[in-house]
Structure formats: structure tokens, C-alpha cells
DRENTORKOL-3810 file (N, C-alpha, C; in nm, 4 decimals):
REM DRENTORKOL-3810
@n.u->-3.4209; n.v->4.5802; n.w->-5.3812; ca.u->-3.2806; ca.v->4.5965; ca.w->-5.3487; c.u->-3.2179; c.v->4.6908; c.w->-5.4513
@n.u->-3.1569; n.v->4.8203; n.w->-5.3767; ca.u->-3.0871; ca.v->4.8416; ca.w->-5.4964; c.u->-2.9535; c.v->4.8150; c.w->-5.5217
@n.u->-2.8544; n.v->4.8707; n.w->-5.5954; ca.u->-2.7339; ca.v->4.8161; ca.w->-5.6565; c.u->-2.6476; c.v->4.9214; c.w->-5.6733
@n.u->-2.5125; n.v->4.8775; n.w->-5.6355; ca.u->-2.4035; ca.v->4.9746; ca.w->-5.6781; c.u->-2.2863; c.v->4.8841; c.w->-5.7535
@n.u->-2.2977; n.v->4.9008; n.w->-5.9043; ca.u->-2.1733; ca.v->4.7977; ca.w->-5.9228; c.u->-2.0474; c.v->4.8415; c.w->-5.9897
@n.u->-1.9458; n.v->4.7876; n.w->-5.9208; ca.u->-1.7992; ca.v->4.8069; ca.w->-5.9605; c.u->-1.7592; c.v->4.6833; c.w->-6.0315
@n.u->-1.6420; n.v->4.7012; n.w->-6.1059; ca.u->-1.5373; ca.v->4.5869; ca.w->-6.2145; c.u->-1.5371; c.v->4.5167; c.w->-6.0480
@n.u->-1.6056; n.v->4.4039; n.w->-6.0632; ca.u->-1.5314; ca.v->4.2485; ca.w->-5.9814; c.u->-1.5955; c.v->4.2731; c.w->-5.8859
@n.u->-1.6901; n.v->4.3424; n.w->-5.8558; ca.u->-1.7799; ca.v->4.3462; ca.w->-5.7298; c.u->-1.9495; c.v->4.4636; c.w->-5.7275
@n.u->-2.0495; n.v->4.3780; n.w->-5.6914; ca.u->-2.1633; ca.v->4.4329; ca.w->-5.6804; c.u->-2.1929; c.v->4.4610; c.w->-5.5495
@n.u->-2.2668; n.v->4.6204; n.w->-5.4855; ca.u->-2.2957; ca.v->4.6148; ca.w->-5.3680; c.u->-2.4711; c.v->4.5935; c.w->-5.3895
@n.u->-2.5049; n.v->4.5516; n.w->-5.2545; ca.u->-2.6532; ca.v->4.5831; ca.w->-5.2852; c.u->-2.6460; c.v->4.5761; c.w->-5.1548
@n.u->-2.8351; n.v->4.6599; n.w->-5.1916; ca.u->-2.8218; ca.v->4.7566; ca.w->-5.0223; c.u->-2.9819; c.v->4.7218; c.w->-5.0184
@n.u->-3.0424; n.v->4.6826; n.w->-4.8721; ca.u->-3.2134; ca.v->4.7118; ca.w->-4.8851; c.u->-3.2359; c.v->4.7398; c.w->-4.7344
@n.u->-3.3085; n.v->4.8060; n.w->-4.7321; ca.u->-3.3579; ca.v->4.8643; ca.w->-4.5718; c.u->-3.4279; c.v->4.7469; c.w->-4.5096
@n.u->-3.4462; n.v->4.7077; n.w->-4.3998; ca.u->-3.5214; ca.v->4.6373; ca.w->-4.2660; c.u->-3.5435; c.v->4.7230; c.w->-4.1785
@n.u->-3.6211; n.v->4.6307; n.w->-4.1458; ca.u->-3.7428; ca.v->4.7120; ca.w->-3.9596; c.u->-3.6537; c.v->4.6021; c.w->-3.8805
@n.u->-3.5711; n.v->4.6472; n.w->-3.8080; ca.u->-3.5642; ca.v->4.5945; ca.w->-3.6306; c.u->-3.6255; c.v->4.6073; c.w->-3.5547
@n.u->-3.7604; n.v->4.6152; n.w->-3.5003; ca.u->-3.8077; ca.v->4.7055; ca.w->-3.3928; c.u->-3.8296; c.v->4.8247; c.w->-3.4789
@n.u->-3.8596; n.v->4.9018; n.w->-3.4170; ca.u->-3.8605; ca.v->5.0642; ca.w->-3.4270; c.u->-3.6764; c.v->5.1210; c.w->-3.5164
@n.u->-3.6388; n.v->5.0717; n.w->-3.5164; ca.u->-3.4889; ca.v->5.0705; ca.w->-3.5970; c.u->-3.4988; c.v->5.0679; c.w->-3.7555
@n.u->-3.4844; n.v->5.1259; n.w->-3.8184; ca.u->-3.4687; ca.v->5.1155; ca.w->-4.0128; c.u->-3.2768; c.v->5.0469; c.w->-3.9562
@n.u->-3.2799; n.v->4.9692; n.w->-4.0720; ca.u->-3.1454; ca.v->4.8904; ca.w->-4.0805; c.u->-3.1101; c.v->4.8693; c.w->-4.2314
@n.u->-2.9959; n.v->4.9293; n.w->-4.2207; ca.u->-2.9441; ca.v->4.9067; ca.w->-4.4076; c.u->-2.8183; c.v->4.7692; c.w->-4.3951
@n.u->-2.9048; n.v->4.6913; n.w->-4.4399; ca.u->-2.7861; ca.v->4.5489; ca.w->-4.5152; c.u->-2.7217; c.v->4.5542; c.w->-4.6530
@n.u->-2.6124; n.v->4.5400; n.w->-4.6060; ca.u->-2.5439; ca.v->4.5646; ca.w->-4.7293; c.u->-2.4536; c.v->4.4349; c.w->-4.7975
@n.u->-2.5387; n.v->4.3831; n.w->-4.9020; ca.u->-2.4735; ca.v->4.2572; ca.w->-4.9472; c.u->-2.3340; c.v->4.2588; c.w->-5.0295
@n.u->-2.2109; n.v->4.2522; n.w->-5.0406; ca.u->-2.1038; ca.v->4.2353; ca.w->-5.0897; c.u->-2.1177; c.v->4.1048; c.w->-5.2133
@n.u->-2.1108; n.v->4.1121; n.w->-5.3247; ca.u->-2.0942; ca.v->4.0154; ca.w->-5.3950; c.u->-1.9765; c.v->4.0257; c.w->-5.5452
@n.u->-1.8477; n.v->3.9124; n.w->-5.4665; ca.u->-1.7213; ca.v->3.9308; ca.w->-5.5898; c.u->-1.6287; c.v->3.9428; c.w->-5.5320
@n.u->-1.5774; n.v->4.0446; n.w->-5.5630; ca.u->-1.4112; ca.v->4.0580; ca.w->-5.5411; c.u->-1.3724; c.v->4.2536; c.w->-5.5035
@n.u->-1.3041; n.v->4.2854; n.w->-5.4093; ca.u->-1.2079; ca.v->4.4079; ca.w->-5.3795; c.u->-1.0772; c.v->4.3736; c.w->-5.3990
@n.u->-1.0730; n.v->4.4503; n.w->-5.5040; ca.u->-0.9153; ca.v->4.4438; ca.w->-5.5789; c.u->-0.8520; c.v->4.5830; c.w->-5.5739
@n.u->-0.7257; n.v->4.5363; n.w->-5.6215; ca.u->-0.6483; ca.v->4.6548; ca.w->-5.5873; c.u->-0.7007; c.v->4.7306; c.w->-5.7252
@n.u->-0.7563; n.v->4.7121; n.w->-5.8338; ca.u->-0.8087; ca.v->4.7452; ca.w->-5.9645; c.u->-0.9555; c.v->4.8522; c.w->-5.9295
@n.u->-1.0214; n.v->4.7938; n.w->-5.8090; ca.u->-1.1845; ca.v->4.8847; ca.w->-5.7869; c.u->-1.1741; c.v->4.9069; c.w->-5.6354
@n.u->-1.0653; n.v->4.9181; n.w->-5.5730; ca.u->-1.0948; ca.v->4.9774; ca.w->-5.4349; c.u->-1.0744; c.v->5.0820; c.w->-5.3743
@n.u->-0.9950; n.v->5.1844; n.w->-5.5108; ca.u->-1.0340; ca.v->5.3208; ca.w->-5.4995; c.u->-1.1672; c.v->5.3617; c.w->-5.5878
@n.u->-1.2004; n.v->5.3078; n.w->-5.6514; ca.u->-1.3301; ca.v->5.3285; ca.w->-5.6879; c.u->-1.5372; c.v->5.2772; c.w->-5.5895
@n.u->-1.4431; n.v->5.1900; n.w->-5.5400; ca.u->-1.5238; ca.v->5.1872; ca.w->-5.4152; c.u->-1.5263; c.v->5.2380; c.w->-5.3242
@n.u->-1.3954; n.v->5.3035; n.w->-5.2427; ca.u->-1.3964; ca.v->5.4150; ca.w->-5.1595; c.u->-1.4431; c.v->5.5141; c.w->-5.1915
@n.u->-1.4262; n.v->5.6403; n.w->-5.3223; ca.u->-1.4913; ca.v->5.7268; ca.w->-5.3264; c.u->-1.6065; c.v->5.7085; c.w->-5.4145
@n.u->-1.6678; n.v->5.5956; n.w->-5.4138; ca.u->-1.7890; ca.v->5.5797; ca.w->-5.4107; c.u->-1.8731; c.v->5.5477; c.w->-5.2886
@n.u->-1.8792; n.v->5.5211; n.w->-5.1629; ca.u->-1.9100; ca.v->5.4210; ca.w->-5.0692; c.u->-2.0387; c.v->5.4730; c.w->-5.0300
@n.u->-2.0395; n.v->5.6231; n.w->-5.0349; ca.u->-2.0756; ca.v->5.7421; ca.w->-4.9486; c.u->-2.2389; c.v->5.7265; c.w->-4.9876
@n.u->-2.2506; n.v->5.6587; n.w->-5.1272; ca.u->-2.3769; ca.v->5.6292; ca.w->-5.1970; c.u->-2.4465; c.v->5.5803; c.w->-5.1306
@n.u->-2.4329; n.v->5.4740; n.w->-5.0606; ca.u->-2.5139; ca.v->5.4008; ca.w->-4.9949; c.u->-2.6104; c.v->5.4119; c.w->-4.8488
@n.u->-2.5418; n.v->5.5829; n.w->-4.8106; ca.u->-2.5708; ca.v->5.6337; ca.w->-4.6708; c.u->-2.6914; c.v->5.7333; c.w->-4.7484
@n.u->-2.7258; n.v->5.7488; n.w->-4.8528; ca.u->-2.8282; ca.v->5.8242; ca.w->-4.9417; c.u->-2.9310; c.v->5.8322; c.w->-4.8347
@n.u->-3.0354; n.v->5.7577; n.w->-4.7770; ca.u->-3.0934; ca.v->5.7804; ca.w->-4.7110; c.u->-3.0736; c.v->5.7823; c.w->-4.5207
@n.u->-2.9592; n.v->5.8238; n.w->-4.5223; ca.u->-2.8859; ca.v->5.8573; ca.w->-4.3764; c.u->-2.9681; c.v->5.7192; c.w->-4.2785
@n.u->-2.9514; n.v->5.5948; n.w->-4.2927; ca.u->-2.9344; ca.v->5.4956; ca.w->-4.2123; c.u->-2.8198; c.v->5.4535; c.w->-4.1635
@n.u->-2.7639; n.v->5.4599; n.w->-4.0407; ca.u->-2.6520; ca.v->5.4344; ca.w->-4.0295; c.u->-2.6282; c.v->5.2643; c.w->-3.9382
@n.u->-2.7552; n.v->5.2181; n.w->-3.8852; ca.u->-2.7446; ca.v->5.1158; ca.w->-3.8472; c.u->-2.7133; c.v->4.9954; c.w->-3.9514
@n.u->-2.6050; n.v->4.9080; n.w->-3.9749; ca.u->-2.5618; ca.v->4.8562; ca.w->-4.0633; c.u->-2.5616; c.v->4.6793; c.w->-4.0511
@n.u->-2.5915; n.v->4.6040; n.w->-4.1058; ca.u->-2.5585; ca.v->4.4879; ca.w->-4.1400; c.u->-2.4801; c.v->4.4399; c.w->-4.2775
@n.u->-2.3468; n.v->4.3824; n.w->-4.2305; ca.u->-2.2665; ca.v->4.3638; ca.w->-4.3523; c.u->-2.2772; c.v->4.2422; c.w->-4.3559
@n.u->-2.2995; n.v->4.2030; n.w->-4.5161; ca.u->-2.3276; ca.v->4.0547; ca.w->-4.5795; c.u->-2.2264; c.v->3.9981; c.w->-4.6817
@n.u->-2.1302; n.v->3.9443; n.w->-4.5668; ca.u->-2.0317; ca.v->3.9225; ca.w->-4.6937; c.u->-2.0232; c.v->3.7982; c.w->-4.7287
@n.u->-2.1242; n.v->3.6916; n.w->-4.6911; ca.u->-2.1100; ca.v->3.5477; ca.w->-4.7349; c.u->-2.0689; c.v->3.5232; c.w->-4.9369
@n.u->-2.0972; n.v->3.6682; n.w->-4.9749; ca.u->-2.0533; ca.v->3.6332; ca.w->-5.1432; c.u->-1.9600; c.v->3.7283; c.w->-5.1761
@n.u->-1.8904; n.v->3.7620; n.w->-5.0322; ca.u->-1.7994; ca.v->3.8351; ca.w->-5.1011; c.u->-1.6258; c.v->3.7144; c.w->-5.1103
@n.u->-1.5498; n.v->3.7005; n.w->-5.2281; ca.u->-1.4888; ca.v->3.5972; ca.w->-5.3019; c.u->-1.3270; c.v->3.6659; c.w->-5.2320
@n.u->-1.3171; n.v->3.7593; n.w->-5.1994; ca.u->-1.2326; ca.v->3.8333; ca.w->-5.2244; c.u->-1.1623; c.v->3.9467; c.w->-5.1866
@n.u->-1.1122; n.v->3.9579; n.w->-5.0965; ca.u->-1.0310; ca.v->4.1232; ca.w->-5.0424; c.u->-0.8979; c.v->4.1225; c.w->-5.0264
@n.u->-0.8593; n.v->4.1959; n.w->-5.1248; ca.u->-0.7141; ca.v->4.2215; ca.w->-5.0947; c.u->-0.6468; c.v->4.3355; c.w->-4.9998
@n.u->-0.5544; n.v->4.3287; n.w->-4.9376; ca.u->-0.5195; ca.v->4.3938; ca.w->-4.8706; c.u->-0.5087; c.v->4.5629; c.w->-4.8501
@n.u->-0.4882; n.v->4.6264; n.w->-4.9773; ca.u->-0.5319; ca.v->4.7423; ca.w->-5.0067; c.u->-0.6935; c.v->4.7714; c.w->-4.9760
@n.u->-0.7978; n.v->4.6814; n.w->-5.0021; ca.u->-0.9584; ca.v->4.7535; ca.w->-4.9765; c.u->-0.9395; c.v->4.7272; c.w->-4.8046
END
């Protein structure tokens, strides 16, 4: 798995096989604050590194979103 981490929140990202499908899950763990959610926006773009665009979002650890992210 790798990792992208911001103040109050870690992303992590790992590829799966669906079928014939590559699938990027992307685990959310912490908090989007109004403090790292411009720093997570123009960061986000990181995670498309290997142009998978089929997505699974995992936010069972994510604690936290404020209205601004």
C-alpha cells in the first residue's frame, strides 16, 4: 500500500484485479479540515500516478469532513 499523508489525515492507495479491471482503493484515514483541504486538493492528482481510474473509496476511518473538503 502506498501512502499520501497530510496534518489530520493519511491517504492510502493499493491496486486490485476485478476481473480483467485494475481497481485503485483508496483508504481515507483521520480527519479533512479546513487546515489540510487545500492541501489535499492540490495534492489529490497523486494518486491517479498510474492512470487507474476505476475507484473504490474507503472511508470507514475516515473521523471527519468538514464542510469546506
Amino acid at each position: 500500500m502506498n501512502f499520501l499523508n497530510f496534518t489530520a489525515l493519511t491517504l492510502g492507495t493499493e491496486v486490485i484485479q476485478s476481473g480483467s479491471d485494475s481497481v485503485l482503493v483508496v483508504q481515507f484515514k483521520g480527519q479533512i479540515t479546513n487546515t489540510n483541504a487545500y492541501d489535499i486538493n492540490k495534492n489529490i492528482s497523486l494518486i491517479f500516478r498510474e492512470e487507474i481510474y476505476n475507484l473504490i473509496l474507503d472511508l470507514s476511518e475516515l473521523e471527519y469532513i468538514n464542510s469546506i473538503g
